[in-house]
VEXZAZA-594611 format. One line per field, with one value per atom (N, C-alpha, C): residue in one letter; y, x, z; atom name. Coordinates in nm, 3 decimals. Example, Ala and Ser with C-alpha at 12.3 -4.5 7.8 and 13.67 -1.06 7.14 Angstrom:
BEGIN
residu <- (A / A / A / S / S / S) $
y <- (-0.569 / -0.450 / -0.330 / -0.225 / -0.106 / 0.003) $
x <- (1.319 / 1.230 / 1.320 / 1.285 / 1.367 / 1.290) $
z <- (0.780 / 0.780 / 0.780 / 0.708 / 0.714 / 0.787) $
atome <- (N / CA / C / N / CA / C) $
REM end
This chain:
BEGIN
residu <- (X / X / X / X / X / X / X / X / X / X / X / X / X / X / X / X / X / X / X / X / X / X / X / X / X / X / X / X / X / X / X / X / X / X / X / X / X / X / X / X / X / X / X / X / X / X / X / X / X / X / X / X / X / X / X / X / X / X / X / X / X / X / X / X / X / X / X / X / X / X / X / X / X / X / X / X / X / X / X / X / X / X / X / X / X / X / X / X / X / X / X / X / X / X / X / X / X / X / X / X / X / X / X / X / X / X / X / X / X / X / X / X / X / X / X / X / X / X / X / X / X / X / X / X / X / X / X / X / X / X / X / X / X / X / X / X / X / X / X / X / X / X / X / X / X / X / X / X / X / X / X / X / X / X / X / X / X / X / X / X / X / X / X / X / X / X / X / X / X / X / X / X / X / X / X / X / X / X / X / X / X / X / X / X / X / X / X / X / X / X / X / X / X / X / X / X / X / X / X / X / X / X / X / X / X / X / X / X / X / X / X / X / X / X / X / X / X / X / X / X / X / X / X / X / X / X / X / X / X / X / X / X / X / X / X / X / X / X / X / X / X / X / X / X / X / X / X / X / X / X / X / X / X / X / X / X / X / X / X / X / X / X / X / X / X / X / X / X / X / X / X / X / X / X / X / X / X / X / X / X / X / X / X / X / X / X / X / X / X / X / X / X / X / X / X / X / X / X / X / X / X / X / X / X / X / X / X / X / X / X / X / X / X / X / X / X / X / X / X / X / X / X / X / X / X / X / X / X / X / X / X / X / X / X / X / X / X / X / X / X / X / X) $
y <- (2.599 / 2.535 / 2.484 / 2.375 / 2.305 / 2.409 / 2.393 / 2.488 / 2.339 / 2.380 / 2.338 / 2.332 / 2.354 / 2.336 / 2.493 / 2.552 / 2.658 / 2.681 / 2.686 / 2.586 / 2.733 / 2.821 / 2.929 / 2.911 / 2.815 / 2.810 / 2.696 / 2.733 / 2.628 / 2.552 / 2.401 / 2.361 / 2.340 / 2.310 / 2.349 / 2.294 / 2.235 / 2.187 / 2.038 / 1.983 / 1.900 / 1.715 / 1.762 / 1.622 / 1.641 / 1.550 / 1.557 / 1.668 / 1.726 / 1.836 / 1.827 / 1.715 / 1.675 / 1.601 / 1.476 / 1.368 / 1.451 / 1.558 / 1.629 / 1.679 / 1.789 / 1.837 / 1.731 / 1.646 / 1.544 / 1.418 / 1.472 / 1.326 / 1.187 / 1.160 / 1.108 / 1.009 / 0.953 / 0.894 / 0.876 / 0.853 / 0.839 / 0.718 / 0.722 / 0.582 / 0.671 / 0.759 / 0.824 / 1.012 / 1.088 / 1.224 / 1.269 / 1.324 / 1.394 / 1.541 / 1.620 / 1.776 / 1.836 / 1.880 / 1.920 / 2.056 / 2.021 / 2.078 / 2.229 / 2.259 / 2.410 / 2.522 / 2.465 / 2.507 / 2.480 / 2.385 / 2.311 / 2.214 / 2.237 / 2.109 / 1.965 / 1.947 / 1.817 / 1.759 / 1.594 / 1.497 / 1.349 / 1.269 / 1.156 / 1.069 / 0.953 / 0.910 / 0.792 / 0.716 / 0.615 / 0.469 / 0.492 / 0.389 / 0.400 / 0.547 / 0.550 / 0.575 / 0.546 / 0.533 / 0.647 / 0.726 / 0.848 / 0.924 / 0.896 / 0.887 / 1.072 / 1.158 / 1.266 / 1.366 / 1.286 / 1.373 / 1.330 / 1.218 / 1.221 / 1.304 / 1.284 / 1.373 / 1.520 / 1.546 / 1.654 / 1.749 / 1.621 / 1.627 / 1.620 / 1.526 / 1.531 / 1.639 / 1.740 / 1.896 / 2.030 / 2.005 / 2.102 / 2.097 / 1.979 / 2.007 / 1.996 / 2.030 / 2.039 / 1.904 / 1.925 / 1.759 / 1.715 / 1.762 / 1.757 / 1.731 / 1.604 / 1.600 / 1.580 / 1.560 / 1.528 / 1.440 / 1.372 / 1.308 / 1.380 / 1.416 / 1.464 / 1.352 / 1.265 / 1.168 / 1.191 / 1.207 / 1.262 / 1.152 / 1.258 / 1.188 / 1.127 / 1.183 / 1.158 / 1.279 / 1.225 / 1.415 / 1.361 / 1.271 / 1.243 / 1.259 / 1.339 / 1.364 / 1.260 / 1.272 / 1.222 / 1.316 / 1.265 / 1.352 / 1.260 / 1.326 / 1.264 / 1.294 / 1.373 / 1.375 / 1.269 / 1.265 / 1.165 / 0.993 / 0.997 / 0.876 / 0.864 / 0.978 / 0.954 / 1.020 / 0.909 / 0.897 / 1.001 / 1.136 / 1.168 / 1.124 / 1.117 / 1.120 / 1.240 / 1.316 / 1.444 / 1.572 / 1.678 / 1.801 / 1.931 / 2.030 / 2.160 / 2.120 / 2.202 / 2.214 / 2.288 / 2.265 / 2.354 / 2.391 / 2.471 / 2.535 / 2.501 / 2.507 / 2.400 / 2.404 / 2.352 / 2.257 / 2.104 / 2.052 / 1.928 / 1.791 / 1.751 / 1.649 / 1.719 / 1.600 / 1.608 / 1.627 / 1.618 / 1.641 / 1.501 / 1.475 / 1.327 / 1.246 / 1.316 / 1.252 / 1.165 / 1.255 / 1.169 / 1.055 / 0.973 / 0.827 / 0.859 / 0.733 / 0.672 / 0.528 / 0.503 / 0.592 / 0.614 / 0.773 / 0.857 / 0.962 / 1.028 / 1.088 / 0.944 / 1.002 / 0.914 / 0.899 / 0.839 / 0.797 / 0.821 / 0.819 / 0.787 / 0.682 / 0.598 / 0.496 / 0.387 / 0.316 / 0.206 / 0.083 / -0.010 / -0.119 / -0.221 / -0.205 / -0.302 / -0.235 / -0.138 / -0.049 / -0.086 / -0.234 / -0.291 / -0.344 / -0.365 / -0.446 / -0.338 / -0.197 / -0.077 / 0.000 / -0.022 / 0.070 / -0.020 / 0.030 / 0.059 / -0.009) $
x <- (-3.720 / -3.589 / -3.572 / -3.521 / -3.507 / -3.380 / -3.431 / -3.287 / -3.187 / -3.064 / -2.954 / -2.953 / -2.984 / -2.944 / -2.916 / -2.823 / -2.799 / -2.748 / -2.840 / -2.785 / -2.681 / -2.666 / -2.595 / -2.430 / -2.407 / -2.276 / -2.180 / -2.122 / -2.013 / -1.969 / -1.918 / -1.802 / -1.695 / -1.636 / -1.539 / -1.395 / -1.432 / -1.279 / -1.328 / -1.235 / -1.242 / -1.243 / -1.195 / -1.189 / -1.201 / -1.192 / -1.196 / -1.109 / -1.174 / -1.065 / -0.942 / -0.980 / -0.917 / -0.813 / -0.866 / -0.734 / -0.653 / -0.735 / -0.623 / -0.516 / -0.527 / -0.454 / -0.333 / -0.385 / -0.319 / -0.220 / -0.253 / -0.208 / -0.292 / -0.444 / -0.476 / -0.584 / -0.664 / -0.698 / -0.876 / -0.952 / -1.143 / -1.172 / -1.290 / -1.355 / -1.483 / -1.527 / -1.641 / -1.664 / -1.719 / -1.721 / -1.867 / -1.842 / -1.996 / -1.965 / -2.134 / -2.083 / -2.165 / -2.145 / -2.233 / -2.304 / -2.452 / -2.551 / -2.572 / -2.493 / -2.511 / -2.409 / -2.238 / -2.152 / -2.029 / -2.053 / -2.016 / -1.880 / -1.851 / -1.731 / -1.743 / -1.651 / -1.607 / -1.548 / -1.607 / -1.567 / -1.579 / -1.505 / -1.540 / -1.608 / -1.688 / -1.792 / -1.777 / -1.860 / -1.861 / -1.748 / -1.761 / -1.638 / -1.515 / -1.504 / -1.337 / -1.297 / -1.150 / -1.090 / -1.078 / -1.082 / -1.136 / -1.255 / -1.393 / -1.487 / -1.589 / -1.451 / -1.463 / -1.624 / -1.670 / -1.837 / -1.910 / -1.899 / -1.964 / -1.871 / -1.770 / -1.713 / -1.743 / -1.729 / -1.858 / -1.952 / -2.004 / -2.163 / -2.191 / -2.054 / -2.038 / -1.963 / -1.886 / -1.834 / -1.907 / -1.959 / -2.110 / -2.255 / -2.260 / -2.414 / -2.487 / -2.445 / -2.455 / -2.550 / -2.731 / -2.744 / -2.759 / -2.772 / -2.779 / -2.672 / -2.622 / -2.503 / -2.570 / -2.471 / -2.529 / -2.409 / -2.403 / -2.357 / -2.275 / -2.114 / -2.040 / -1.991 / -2.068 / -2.035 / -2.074 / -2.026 / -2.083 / -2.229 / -2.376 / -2.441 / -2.526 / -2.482 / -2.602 / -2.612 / -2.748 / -2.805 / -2.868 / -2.867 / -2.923 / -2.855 / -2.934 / -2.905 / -2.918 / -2.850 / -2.899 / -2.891 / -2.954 / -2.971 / -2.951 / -2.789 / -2.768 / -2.854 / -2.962 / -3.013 / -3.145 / -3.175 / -3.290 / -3.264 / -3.137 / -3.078 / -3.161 / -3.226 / -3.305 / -3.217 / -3.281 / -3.159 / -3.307 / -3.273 / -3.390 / -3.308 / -3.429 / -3.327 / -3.407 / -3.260 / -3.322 / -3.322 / -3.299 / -3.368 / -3.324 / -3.301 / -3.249 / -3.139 / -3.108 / -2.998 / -2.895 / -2.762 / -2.652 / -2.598 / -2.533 / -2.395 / -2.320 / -2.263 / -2.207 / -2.035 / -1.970 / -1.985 / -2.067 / -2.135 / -2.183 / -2.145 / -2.006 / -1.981 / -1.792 / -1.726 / -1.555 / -1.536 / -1.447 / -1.411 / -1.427 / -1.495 / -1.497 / -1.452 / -1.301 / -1.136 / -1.133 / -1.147 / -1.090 / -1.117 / -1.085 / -1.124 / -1.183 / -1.270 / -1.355 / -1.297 / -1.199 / -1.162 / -1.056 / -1.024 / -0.960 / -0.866 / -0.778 / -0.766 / -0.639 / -0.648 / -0.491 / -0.363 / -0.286 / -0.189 / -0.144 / -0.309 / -0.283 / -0.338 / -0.407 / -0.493 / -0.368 / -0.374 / -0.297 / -0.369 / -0.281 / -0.315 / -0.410 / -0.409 / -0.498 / -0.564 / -0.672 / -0.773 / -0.859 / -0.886 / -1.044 / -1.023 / -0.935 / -0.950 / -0.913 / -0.930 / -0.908 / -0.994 / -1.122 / -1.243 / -1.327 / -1.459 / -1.523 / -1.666) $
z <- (-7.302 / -7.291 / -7.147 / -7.131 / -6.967 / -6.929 / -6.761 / -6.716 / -6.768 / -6.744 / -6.763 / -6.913 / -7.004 / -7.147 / -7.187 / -7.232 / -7.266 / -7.481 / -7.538 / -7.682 / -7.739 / -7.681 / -7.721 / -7.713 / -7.626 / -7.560 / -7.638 / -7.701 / -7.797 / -7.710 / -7.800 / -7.750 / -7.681 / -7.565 / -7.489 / -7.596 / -7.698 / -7.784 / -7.874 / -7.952 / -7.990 / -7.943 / -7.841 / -7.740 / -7.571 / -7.476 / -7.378 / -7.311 / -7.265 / -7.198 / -7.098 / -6.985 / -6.922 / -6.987 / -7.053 / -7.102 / -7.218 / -7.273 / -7.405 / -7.270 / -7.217 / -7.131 / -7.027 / -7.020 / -6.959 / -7.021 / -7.164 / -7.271 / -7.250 / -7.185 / -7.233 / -7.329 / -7.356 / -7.466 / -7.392 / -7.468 / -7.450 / -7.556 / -7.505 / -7.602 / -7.663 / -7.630 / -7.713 / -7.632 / -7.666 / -7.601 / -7.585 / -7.466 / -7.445 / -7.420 / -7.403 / -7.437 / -7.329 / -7.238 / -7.097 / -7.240 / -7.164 / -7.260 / -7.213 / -7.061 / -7.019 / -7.036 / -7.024 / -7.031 / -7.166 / -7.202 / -7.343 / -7.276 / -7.172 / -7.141 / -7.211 / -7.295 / -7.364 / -7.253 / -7.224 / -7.098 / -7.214 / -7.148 / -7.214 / -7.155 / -7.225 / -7.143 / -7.056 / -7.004 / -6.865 / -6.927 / -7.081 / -7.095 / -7.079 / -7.099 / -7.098 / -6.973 / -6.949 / -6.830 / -6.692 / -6.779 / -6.663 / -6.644 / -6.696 / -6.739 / -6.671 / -6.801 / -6.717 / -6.764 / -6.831 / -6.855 / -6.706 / -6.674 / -6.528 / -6.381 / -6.422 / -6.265 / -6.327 / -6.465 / -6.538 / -6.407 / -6.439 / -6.350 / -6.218 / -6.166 / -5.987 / -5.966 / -6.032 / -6.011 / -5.982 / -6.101 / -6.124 / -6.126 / -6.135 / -6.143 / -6.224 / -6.341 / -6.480 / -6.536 / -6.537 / -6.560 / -6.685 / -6.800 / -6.949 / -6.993 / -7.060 / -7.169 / -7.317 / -7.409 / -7.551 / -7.572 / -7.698 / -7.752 / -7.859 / -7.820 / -7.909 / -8.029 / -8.043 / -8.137 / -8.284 / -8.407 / -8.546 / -8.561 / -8.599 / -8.629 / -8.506 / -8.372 / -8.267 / -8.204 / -8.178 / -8.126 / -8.013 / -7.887 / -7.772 / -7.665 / -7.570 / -7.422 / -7.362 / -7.255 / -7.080 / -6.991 / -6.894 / -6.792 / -6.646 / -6.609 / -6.520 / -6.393 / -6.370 / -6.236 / -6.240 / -6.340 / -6.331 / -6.410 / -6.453 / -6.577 / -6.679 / -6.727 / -6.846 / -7.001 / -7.043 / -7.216 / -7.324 / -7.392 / -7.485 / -7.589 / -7.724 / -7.849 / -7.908 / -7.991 / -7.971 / -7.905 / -7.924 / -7.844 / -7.899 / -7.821 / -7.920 / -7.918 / -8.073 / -8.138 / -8.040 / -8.081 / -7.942 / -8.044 / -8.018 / -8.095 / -8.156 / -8.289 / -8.370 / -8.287 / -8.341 / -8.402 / -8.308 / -8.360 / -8.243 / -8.256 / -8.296 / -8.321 / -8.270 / -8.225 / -8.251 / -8.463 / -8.478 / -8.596 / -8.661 / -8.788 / -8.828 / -8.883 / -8.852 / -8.916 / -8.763 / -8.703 / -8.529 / -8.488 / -8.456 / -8.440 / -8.314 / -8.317 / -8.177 / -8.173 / -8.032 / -7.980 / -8.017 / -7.948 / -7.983 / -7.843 / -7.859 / -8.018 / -8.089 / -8.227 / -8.291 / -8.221 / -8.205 / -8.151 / -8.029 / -7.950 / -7.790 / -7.751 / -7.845 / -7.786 / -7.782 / -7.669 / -7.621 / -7.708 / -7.749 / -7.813 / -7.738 / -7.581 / -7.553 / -7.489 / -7.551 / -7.522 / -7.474 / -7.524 / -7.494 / -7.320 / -7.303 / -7.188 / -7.059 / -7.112 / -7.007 / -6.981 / -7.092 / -7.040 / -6.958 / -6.955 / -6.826 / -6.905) $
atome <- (N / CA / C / N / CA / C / N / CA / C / N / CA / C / N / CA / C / N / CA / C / N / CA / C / N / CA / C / N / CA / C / N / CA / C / N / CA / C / N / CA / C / N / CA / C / N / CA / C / N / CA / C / N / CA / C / N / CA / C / N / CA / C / N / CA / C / N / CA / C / N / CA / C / N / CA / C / N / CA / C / N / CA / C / N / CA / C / N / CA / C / N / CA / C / N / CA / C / N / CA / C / N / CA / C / N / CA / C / N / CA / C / N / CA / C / N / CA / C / N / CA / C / N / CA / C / N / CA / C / N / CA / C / N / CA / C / N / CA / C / N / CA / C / N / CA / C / N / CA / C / N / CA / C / N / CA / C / N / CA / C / N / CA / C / N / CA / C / N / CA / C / N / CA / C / N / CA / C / N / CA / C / N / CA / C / N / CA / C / N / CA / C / N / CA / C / N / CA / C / N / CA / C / N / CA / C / N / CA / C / N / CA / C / N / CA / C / N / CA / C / N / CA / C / N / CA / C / N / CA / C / N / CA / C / N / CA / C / N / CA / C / N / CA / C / N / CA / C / N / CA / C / N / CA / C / N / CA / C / N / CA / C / N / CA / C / N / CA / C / N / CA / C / N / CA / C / N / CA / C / N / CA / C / N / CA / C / N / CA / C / N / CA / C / N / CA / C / N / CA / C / N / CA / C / N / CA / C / N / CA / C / N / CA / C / N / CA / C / N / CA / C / N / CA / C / N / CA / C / N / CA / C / N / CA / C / N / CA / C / N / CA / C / N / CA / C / N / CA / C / N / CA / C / N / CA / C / N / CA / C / N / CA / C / N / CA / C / N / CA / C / N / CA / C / N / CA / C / N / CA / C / N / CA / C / N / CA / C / N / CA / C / N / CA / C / N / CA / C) $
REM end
């Protein structure tokens, strides 16, 4: 197993941790592969899976998206597809929209990400 991947460690929640707590909204979710923090990714407006990674250290994410199972690795920018399995659940819930969550996304979404 690479250091930083810990596949024992669940989920930190169903959506971004930061913008849930804050009221607000992501364009897709990633899942730090050591600690399970839910961040959202480089599109959305606060693009908290990378300040993720400029906090801690942490260089493995996955793709909390239903139906993708690929890392990156922010210390080297390499994309795998693939790797160990993590802790279920490994997707947000697949009622939840992308993006999401429901009735926080601002109508002119597109022209606010990244």
């Amino acid at each position: 197993m690479p250091e930083g991947i810990d596949p024992t460690v669940p989920p930190s929640g169903p959506g971004c941790a930061e913008c849930t707590e804050a009221g607000g909204w992501w364009v897709h979710l990633r899942r730090c592969a050591q600690c399970g923090h839910i961040g959202c990714c480089d599109s959305s407006p606060s693009q908290h899976a990378t300040r993720h990674y400029g906090s801690t250290g942490h260089p493995f994410t996955q793709s909390y998206e239903p139906g993708e199972d690929w890392f990156w690795n922010f210390a080297t920018n390499e994309m795998y597809e693939g790797g160990p399995e993590l802790a279920a659940p490994t997707s947000h819930p697949a009622d939840q929209p992308a993006p999401g969550p429901a009735g926080r996304v601002p109508e002119n979404w597109q022209s606010l990400i990244h």
